[in-house]
C-alpha positions in Angstrom: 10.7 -17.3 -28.4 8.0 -18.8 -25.9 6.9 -17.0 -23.0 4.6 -17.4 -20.7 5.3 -14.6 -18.9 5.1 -12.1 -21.6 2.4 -13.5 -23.6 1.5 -9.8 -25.0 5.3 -9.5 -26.4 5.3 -13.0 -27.9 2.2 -12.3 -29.5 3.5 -8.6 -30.8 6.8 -9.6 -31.9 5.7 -12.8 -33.5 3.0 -11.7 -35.3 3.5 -8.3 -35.9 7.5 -7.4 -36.1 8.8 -10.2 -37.6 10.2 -11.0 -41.4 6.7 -10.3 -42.4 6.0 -7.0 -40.8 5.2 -4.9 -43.6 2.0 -7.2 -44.1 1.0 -4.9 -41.1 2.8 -1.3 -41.9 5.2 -0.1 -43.5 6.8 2.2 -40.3 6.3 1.2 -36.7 3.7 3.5 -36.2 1.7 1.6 -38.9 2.3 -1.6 -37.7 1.2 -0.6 -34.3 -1.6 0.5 -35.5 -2.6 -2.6 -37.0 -1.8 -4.3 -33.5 -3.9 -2.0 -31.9 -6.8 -2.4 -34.3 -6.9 -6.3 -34.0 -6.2 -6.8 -30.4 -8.6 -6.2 -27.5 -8.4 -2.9 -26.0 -6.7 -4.3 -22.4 -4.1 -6.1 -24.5 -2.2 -2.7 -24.8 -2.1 -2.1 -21.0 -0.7 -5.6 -20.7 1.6 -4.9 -23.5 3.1 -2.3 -21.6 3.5 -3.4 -18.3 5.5 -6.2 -20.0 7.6 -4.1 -21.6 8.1 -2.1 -18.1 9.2 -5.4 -16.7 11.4 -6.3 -19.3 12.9 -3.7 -19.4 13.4 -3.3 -15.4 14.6 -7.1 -15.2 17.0 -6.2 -17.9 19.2 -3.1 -17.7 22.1 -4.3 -18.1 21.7 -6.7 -21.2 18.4 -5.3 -23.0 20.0 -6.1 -26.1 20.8 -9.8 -25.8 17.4 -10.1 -23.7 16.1 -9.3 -26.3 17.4 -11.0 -29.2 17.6 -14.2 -27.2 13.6 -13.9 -26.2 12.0 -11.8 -29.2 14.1 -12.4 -32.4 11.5 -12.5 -35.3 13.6 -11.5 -38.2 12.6 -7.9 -37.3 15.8 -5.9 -35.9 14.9 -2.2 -34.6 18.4 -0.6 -35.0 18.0 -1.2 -38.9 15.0 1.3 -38.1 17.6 3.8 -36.6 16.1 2.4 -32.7 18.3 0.7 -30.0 16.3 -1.7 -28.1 15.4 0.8 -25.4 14.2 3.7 -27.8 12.3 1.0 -29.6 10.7 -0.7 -26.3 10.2 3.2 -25.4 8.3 3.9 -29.1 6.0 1.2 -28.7 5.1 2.5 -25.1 4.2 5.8 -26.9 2.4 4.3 -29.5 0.5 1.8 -27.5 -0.6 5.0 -24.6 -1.9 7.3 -27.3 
């Protein structure tokens, strides 16, 4: 689940949504919150333009991108989210 390229995701997914995540929250909103109280304010740009690039270097396998790079035991469809309306919920959470 390594990445140097998306260090901000790595560090979300991995400590945040992962087996654990209701340590943090007990919805995603929650557990963004928590993210967004413990990391530094320009950590949540950088989130996002991660996400954006993600996103835009997958469109065609989001779902196995994502499993492959970010599975942490936390799997947004059993939250009623596909990987896009998840990735797309955190984007909303993260601008507000």
């Amino acid at each position: 689940m390594l990445s140097d390229r998306r260090l901000r995701m790595y560090e979300l997914f991995g400590a945040y949504f992962n087996q654990d995540f209701d340590l943090s929250g007990n919805t995603i909103p929650e557990i963004v919150a928590c993210y967004k109280r413990d990391a530094p304010r320009e950590y949540r740009q950088e989130l996002i333009n991660e996400i954006d690039s993600f996103m835009n270097e997958h469109p065609g396998d989001l779902d196995s991108a994502f499993e492959r790079d970010y599975n942490s035991g936390f799997y947004p469809k059993l939250w009623g989210h596909t990987i896009a309306s998840f990735l797309a919920e955190l984007k909303r959470l993260l601008i507000e």
